[in-house]
MIBA-270678 format. One record per residue (C-alpha): x, y, z. Coordinates in nm, 4 decimals, decimal comma. Example, Ala and Ser with C-alpha at 12.3 -4.5 7.8 and 13.67 -1.06 7.14 Angstrom:
2
(atom (1,2300; -0,4500; 0,7800)),
(atom (1,3670; -0,1060; 0,7140)),
//
This chain:
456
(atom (-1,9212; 0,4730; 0,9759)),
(atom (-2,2697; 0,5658; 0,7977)),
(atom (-2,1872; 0,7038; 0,4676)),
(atom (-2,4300; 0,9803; 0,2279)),
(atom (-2,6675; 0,8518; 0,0291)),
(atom (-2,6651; 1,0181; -0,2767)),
(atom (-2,9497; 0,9987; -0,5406)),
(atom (-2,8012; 1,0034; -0,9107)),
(atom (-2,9187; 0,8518; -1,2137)),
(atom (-2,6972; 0,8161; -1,5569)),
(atom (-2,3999; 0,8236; -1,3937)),
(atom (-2,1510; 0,5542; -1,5227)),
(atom (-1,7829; 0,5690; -1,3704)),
(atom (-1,4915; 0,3569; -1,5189)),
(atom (-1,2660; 0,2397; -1,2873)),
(atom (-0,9403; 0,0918; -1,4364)),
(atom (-0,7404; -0,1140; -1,1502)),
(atom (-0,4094; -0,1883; -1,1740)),
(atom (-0,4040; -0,5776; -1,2049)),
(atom (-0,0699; -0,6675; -0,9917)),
(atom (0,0931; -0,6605; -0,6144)),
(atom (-0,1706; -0,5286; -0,3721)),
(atom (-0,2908; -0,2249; -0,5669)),
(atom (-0,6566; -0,3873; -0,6608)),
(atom (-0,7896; -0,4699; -0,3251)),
(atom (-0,7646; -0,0835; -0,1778)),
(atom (-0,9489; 0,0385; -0,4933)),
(atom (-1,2372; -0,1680; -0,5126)),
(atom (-1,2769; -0,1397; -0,1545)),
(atom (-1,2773; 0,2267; -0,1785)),
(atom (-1,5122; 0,1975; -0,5395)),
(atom (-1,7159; -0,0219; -0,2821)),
(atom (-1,7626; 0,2713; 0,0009)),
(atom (-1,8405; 0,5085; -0,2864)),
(atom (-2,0931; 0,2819; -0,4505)),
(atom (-2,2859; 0,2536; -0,0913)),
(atom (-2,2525; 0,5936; -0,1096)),
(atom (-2,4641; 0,6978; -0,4460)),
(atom (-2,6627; 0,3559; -0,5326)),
(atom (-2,7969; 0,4892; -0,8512)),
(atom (-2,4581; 0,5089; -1,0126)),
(atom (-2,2664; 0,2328; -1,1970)),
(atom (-1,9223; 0,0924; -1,1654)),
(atom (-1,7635; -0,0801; -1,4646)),
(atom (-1,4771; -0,1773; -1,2488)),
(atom (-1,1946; -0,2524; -1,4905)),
(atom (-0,8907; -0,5508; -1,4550)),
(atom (-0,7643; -0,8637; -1,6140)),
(atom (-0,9828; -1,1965; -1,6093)),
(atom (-0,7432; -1,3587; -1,3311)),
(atom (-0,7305; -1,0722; -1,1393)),
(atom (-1,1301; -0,9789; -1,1252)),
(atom (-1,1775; -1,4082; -1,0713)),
(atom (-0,9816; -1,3688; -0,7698)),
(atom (-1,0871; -1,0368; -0,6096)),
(atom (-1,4614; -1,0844; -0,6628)),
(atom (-1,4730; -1,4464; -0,6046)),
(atom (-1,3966; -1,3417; -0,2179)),
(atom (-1,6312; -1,0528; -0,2441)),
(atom (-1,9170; -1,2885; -0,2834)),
(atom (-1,7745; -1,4828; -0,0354)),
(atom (-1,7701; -1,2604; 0,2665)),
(atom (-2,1573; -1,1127; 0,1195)),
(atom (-1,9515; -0,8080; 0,0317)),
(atom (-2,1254; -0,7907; -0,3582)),
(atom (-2,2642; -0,4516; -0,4802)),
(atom (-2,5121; -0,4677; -0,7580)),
(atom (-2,4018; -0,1029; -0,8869)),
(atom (-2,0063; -0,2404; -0,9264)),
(atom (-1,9824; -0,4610; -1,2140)),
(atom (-1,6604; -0,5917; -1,2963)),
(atom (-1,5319; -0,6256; -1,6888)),
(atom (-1,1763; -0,8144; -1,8323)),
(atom (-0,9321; -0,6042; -1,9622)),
(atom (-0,6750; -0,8650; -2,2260)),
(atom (-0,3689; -0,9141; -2,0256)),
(atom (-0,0985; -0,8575; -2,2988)),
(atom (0,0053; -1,2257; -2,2454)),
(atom (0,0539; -1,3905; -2,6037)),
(atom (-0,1686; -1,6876; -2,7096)),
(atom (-0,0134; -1,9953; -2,4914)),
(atom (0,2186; -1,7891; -2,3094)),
(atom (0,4263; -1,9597; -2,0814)),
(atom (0,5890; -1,8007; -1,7682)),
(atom (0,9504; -1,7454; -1,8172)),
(atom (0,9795; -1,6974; -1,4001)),
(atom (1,0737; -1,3426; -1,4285)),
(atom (0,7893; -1,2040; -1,2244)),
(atom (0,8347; -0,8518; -1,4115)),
(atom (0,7661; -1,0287; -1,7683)),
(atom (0,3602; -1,0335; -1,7082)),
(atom (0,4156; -0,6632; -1,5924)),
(atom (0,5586; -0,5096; -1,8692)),
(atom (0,3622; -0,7367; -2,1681)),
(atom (0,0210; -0,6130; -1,9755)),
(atom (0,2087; -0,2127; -2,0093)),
(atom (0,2618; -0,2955; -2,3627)),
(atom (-0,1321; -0,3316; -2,4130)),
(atom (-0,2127; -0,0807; -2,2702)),
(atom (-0,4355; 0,2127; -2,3287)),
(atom (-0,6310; 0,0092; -2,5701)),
(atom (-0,7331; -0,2765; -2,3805)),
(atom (-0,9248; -0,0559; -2,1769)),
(atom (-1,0940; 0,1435; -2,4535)),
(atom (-1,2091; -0,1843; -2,6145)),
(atom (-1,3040; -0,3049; -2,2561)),
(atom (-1,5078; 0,0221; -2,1690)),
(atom (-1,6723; 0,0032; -2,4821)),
(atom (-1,8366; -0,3290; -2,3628)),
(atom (-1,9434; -0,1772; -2,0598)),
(atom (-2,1045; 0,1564; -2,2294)),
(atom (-2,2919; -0,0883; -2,4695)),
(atom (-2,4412; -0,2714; -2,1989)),
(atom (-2,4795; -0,0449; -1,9681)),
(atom (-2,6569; 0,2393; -2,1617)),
(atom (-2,4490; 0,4932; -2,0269)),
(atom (-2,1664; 0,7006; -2,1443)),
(atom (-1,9006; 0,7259; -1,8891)),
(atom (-1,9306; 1,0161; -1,6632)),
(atom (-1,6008; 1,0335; -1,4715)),
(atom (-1,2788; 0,7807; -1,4139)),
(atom (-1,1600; 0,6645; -1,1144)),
(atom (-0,8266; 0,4886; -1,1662)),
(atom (-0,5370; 0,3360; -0,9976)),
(atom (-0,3199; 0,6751; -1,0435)),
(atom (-0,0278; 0,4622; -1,2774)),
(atom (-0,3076; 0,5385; -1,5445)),
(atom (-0,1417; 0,8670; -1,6538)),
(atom (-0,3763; 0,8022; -1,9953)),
(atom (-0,6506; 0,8065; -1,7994)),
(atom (-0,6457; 1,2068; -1,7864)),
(atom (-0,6080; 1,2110; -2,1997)),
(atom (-0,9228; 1,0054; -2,2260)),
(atom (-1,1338; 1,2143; -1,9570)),
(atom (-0,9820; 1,5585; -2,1555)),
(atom (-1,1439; 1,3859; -2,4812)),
(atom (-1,4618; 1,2530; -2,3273)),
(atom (-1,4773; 1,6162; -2,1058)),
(atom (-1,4656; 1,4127; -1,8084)),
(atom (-1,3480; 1,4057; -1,4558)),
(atom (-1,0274; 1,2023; -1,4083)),
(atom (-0,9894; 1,1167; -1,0261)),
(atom (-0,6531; 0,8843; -0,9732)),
(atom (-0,6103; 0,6929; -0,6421)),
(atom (-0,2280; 0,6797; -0,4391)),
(atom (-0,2583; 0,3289; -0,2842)),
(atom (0,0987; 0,4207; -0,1282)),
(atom (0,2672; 0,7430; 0,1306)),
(atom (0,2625; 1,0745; 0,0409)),
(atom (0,6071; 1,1087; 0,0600)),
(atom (0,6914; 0,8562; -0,2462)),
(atom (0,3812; 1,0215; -0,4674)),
(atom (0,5913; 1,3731; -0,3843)),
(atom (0,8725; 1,1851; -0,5070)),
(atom (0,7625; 1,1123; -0,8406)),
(atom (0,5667; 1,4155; -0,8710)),
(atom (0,8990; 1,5984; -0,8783)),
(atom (1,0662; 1,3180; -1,0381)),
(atom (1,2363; 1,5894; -1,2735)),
(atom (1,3621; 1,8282; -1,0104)),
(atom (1,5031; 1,5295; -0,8710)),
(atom (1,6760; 1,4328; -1,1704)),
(atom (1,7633; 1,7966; -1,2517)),
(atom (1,9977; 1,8326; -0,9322)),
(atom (2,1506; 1,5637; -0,8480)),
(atom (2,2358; 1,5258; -1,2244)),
(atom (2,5189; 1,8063; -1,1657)),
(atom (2,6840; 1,6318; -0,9056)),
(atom (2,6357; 1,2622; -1,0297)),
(atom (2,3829; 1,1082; -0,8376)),
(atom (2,6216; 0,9807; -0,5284)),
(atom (2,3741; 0,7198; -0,2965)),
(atom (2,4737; 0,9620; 0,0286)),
(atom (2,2939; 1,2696; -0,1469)),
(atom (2,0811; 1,4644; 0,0527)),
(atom (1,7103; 1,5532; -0,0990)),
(atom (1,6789; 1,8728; 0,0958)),
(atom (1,5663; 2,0968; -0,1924)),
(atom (1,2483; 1,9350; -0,1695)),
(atom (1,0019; 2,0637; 0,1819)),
(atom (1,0649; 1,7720; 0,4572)),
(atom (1,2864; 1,5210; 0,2501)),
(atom (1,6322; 1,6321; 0,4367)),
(atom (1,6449; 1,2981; 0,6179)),
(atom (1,5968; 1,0884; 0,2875)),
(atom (1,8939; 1,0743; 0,0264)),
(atom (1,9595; 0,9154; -0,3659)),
(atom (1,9757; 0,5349; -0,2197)),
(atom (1,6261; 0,5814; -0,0147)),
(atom (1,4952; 0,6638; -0,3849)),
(atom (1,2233; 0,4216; -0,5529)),
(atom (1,3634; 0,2411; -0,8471)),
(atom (1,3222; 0,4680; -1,2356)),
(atom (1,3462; 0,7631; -1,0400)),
(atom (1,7341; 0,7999; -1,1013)),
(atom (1,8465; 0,4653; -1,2316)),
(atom (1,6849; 0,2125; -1,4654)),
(atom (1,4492; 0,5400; -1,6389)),
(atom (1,3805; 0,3580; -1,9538)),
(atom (1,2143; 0,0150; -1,8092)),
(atom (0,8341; 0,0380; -1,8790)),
(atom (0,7179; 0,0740; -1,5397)),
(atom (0,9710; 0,3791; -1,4526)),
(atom (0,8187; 0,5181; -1,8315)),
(atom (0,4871; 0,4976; -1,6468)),
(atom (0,5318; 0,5994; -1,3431)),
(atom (0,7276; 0,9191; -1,4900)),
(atom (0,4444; 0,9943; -1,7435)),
(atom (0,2088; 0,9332; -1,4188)),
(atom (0,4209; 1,2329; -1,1827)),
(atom (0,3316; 1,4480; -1,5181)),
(atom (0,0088; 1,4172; -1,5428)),
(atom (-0,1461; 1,3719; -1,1949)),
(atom (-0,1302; 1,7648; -1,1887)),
(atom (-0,3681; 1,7635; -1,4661)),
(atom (-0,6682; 1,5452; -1,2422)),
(atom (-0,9751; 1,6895; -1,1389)),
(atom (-0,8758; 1,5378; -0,7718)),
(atom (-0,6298; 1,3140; -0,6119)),
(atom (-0,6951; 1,0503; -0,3452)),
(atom (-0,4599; 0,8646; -0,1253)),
(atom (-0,4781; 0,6230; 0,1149)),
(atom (-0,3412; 0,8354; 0,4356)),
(atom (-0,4487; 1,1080; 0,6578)),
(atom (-0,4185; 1,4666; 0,6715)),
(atom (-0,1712; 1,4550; 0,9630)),
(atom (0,0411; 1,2346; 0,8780)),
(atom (0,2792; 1,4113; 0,7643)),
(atom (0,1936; 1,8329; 0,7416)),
(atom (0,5003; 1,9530; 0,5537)),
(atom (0,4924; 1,6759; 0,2949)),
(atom (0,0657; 1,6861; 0,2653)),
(atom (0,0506; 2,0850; 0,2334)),
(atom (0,3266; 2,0295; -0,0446)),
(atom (0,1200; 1,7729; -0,2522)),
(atom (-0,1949; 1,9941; -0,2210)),
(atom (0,0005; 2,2705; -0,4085)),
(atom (0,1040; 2,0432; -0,6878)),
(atom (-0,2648; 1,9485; -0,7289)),
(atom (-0,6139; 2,0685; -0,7987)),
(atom (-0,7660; 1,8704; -0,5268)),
(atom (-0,5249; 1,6569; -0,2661)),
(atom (-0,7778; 1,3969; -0,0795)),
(atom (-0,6417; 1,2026; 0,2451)),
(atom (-0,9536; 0,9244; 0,2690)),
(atom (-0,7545; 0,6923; 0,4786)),
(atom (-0,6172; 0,4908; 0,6769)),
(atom (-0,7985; 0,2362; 0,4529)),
(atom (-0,7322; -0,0181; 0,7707)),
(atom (-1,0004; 0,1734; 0,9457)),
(atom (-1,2577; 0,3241; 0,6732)),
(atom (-1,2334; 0,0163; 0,4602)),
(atom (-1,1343; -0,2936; 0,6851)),
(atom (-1,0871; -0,5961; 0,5733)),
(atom (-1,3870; -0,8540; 0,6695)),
(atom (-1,3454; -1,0239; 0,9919)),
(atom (-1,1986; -1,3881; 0,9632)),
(atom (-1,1685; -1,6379; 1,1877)),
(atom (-0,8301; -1,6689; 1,3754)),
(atom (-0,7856; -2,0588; 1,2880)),
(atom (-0,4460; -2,0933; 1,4222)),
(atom (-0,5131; -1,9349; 1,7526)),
(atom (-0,2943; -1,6682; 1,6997)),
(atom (-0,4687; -1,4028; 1,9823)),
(atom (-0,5183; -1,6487; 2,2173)),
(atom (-0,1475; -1,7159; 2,1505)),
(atom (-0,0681; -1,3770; 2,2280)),
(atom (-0,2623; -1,3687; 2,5506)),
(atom (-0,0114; -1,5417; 2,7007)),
(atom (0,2444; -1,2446; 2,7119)),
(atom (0,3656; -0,9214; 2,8537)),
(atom (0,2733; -0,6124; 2,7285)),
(atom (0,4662; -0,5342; 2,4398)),
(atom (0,7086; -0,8106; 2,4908)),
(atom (0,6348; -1,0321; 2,1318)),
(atom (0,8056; -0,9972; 1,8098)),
(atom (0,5123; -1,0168; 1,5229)),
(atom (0,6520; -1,1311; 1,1915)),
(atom (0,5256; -1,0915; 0,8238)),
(atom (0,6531; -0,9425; 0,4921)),
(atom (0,3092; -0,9376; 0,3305)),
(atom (0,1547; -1,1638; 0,0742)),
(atom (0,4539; -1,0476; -0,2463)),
(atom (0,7879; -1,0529; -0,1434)),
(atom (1,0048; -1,3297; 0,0635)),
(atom (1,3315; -1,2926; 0,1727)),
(atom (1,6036; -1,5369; 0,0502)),
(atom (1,6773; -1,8394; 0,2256)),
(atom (2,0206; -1,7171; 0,3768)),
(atom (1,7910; -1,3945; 0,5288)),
(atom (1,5560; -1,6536; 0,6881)),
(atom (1,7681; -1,8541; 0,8258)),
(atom (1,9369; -1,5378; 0,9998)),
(atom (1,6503; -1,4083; 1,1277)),
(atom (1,5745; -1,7347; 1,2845)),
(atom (1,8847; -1,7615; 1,4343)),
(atom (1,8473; -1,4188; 1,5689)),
(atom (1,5188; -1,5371; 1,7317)),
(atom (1,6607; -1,8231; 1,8940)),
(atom (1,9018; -1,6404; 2,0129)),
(atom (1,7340; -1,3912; 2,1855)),
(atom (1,4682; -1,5898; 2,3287)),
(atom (1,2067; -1,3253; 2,2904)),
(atom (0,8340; -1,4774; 2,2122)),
(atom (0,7595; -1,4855; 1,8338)),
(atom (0,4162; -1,4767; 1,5931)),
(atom (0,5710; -1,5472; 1,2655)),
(atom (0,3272; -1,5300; 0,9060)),
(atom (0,5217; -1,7902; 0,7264)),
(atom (0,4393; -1,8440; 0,3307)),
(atom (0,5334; -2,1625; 0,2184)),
(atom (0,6700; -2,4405; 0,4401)),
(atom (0,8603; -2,3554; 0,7494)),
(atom (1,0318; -2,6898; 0,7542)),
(atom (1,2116; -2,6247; 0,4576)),
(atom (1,3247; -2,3232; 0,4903)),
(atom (1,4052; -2,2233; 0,8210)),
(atom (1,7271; -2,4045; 0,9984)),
(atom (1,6981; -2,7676; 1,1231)),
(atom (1,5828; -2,8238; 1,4339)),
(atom (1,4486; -2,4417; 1,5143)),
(atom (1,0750; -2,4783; 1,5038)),
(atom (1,0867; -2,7861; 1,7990)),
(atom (1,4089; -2,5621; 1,9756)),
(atom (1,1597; -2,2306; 1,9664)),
(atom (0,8161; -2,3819; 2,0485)),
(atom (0,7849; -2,3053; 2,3757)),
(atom (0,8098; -1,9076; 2,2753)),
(atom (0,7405; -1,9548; 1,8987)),
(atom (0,4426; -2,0015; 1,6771)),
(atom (0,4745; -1,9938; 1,3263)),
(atom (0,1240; -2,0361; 1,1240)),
(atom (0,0852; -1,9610; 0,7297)),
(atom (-0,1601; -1,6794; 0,8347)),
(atom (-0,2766; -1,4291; 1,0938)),
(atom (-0,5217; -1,1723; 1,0694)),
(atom (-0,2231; -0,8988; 1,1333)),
(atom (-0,4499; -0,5794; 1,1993)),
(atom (-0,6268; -0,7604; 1,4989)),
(atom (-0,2825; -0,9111; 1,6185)),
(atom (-0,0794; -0,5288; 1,5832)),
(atom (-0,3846; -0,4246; 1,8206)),
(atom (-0,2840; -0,6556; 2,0800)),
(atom (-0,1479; -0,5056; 2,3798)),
(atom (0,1527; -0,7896; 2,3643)),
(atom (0,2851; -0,7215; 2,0658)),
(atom (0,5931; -0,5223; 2,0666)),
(atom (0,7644; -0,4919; 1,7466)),
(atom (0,6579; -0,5423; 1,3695)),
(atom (0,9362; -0,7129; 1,1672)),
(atom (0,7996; -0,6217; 0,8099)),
(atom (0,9123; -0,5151; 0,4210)),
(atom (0,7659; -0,1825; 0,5211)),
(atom (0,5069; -0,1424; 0,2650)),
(atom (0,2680; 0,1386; 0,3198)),
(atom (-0,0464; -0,0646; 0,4046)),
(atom (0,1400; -0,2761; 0,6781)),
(atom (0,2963; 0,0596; 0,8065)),
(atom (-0,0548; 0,2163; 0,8386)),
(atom (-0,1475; -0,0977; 1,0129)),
(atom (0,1417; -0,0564; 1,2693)),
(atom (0,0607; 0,3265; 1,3213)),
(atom (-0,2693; 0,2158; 1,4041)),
(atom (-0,1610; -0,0930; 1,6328)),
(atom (0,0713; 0,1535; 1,8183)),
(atom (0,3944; -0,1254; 1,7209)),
(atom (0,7233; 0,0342; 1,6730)),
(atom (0,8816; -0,1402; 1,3122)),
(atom (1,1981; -0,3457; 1,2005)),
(atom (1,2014; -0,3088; 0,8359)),
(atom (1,3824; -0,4781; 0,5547)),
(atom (1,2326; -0,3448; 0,2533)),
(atom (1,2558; -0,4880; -0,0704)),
(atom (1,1586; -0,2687; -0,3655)),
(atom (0,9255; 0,0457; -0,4825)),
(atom (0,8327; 0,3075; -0,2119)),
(atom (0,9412; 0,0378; 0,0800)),
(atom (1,3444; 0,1703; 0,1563)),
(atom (1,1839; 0,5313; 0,1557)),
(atom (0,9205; 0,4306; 0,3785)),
(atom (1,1830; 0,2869; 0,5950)),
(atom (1,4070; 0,6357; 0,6178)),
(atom (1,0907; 0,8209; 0,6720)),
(atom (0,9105; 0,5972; 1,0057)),
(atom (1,3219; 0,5894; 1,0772)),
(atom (1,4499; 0,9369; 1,0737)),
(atom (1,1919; 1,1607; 1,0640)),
(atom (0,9038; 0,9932; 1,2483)),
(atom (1,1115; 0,8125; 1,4959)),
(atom (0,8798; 0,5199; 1,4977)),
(atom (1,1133; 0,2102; 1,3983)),
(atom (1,4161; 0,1453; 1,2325)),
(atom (1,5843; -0,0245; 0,9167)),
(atom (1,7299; -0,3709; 0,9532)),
(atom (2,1324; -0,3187; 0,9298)),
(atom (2,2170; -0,2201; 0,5744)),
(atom (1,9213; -0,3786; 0,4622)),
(atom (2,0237; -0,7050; 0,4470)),
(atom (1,8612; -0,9346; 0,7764)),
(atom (2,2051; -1,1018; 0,9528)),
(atom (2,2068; -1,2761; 1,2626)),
(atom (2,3741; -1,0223; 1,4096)),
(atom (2,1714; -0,7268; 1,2655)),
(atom (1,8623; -0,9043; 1,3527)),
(atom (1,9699; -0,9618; 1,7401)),
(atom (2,0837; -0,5684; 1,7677)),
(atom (1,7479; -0,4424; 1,6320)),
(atom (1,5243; -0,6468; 1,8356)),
(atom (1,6789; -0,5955; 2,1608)),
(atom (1,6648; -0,2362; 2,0707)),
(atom (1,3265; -0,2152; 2,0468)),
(atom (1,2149; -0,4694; 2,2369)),
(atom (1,4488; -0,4312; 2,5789)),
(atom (1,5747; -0,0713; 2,5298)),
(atom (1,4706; 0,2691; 2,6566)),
(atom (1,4650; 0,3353; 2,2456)),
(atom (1,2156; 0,1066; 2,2267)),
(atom (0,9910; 0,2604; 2,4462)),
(atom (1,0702; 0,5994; 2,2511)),
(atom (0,9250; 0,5100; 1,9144)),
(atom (0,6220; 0,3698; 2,1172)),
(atom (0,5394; 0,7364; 2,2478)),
(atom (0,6117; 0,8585; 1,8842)),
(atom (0,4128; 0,5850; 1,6965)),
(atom (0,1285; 0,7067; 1,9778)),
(atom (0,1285; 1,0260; 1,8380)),
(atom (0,0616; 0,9430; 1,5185)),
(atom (-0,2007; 0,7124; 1,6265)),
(atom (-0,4220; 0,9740; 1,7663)),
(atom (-0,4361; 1,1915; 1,4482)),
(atom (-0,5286; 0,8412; 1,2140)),
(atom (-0,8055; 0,7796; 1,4501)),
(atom (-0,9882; 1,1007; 1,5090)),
(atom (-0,9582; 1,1355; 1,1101)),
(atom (-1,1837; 0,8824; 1,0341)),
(atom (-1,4212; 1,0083; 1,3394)),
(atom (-1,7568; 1,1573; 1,2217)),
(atom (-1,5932; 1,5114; 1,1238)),
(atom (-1,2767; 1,3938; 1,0859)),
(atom (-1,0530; 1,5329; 0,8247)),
(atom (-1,0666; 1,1449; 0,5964)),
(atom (-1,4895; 1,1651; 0,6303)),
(atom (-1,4996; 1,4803; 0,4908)),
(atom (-1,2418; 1,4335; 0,2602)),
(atom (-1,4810; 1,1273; 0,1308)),
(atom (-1,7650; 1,3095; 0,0931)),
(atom (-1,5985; 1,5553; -0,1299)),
(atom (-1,4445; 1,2759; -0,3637)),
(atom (-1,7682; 1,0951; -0,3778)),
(atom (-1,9469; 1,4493; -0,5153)),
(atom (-1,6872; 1,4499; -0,7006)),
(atom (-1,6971; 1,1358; -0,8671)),
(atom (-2,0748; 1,0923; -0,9008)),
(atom (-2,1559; 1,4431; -0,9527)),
(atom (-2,1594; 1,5334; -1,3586)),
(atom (-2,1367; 1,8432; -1,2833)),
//
């Protein structure tokens, strides 16, 4: 997709990225589109030392460098020979504790080198201090949703939430229907420090983040206008500007890499929508006892399987399955999963339902299985399950043999099945005339990027 050119000089834009899970990737690769965009502007792009090693190592890579996006180390928060304790939320919250000001001392770096005061933010949108330093500076603040719409209305409203179902104590079976298009979702579909656990540093940001975002000159998101109407019209009244640029899966794919483990030519071999594709993204796995019932599921059912295994399969999957399964099985430690969710075989998407691999799906036409984990991921599986009608959640959350069995025969063998395909269809339409020429997304991009590079 050819993007404007846009002549500027002076312009200097701090983006600050939010160093963890898979937050970075989507907003350099959006800073990246921008940057082709309007040449003559510069990106300090903004993250810790270990993250901007890793990200822009395999920029230069894949030839994917921008001499206008210049990355800069924020300090990590971790104490002078700090040694991991194994709780994975300890680097989290010791990075929250340094923050604003290792950014302000970082961005001063980059103004000093540079030349050039800063002329507008672009942030991951947990910054919620962003907006107080563009309000000093008389900046633009522009804050990027890497995740649904629905879970950024969530904490948007975060104190209307709290607010009424307060009264009547906050049972897990209470309906959200006093907020437009959540009467499906109730308390337990809820992302964690929305009702429970408020004083943990990330719920404090996130909060202070649903406070502020109404304050930003614009806010972008990685989705599409019709995605979801009800809940998209709702977020543009709580904002000045509401900005669908997505599905980042088409305007910003990932570079092409080689499928070394023969995963396509795997899936040749199969009926139409007759494979079970497997993968719960590059955070999160699920414990042992989970793995070893979804394998037993598989073997049960005898349906042909692509599993994306991290770590070693021998290990941790039951004795014996991987030679029992390999004549309708192939396990490899990774596949390139938006070119393998196009493939006419694949059925169904066992995944943690994060919004990224549900874009994916939507775009790969596969109906879901979802055992989410944490964040927006249980309300991302109520919303593709009850409203959208496009997969379903694994059995109380929890992946049993049992559970497991049910839900892929469901999808995989039953008229339902061949419901949420239609639905998922419907969906897919919309994502891919968005990013079309005058799509909805492409004009939505050109309006953040005069936004963005434009001072004035």
């Amino acid at each position: 997709m050819a993007e404007p050119k846009i002549a500027l000089s002076g312009q200097h834009v701090a983006v600050f990225a939010f160093p963890f899970g898979t937050h970075v990737i989507p907003l350099l690769r959006m800073v990246q589109r921008i940057a082709a965009a309007a040449p003559e502007v510069i990106f300090s792009f903004f993250s810790t030392a270990q993250s901007n090693e890793s990200v822009f190592s395999r920029q230069i890579e894949n030839n994917l460098g921008f001499k206008n996006i210049r990355p800069y180390n924020v300090f990590d928060g971790l104490p002078e020979g700090y040694v991991p304790s194994g709780n994975h939320t300890e680097p989290v919250a010791l990075f929250l504790k340094a923050m604003p000001e290792n950014f302000k001392s970082a961005m001063e770096i980059a103004v000093a080198e540079s030349g050039r005061k800063i002329s507008s933010f672009l942030t991951d949108a947990f910054y919620w201090f962003a907006a107080e330093m563009a309000e000093e500076m008389h900046v633009k603040w522009v804050p990027l949703w890497t995740a649904a719409p629905h879970s950024l209305l969530v904490h948007v409203d975060t104190d209307i939430i709290r607010e009424k179902i307060s009264s009547v104590g906050a049972p897990k079976n209470r309906s959200l229907n006093f907020i437009p298009g959540f009467s499906a979702v109730s308390v337990a579909d809820l992302p964690e420090g929305v009702v429970a656990d408020i004083e943990s540093p990330f719920a404090t940001m996130i909060y202070k983040m649903g406070l502020m975002l109404p304050h930003a000159t614009a806010v972008a998101i990685n989705s599409f206008e019709e995605v979801d109407p009800v809940i998209v019209n709702e977020l543009k009244l709580k904002f000045k500007r509401f900005l669908n640029v997505g599905p980042f899966p088409l305007t910003s794919p990932p570079p092409l890499i080689s499928d070394e483990h023969g995963c396509l030519e795997w899936l040749d071999k199969y009926e139409t929508a007759s494979v079970a594709y497997i993968s719960f993204g590059s955070v999160i796995t699920p414990p042992p006892h989970e793995l070893g019932a979804l394998a037993e599921a598989l073997e049960e059912c005898k349906f042909p399987f692509l599993w994306s295994f991290r770590g070693k399969p021998e290990e941790k999957l039951p004795t014996g399955f991987l030679e029992r399964t390999k004549t309708y099985g192939k396990i490899v430690p990774w596949a390139p999963q938006i070119q393998i969710l196009g493939h006419a075989s694949v059925g169904v998407f066992v995944t943690h339902c994060g919004w990224n691999s549900v874009l994916e799906s939507i775009i790969g036409g596969v109906p879901m299985i979802c055992r989410p984990f944490f964040g927006d991921q249980r309300l991302n599986t109520r919303i593709l399950e009850s409203v959208w009608g496009i997969g379903m959640g694994i059995e109380n959350q929890v992946i049993t043999k049992n559970g497991a069995v049910k839900a892929l025969e469901l999808i995989l063998s039953c008229e339902e099945g061949k419901k949420m395909r239609e639905e998922i269809g419907k969906l897919k339409g919309p994502a891919m005339k968005a990013v079309e020429y005058n799509g909805s997304s492409t004009e939505n991009f050109k309006t953040l990027v005069e936004i963005v590079t434009n001072s004035n």
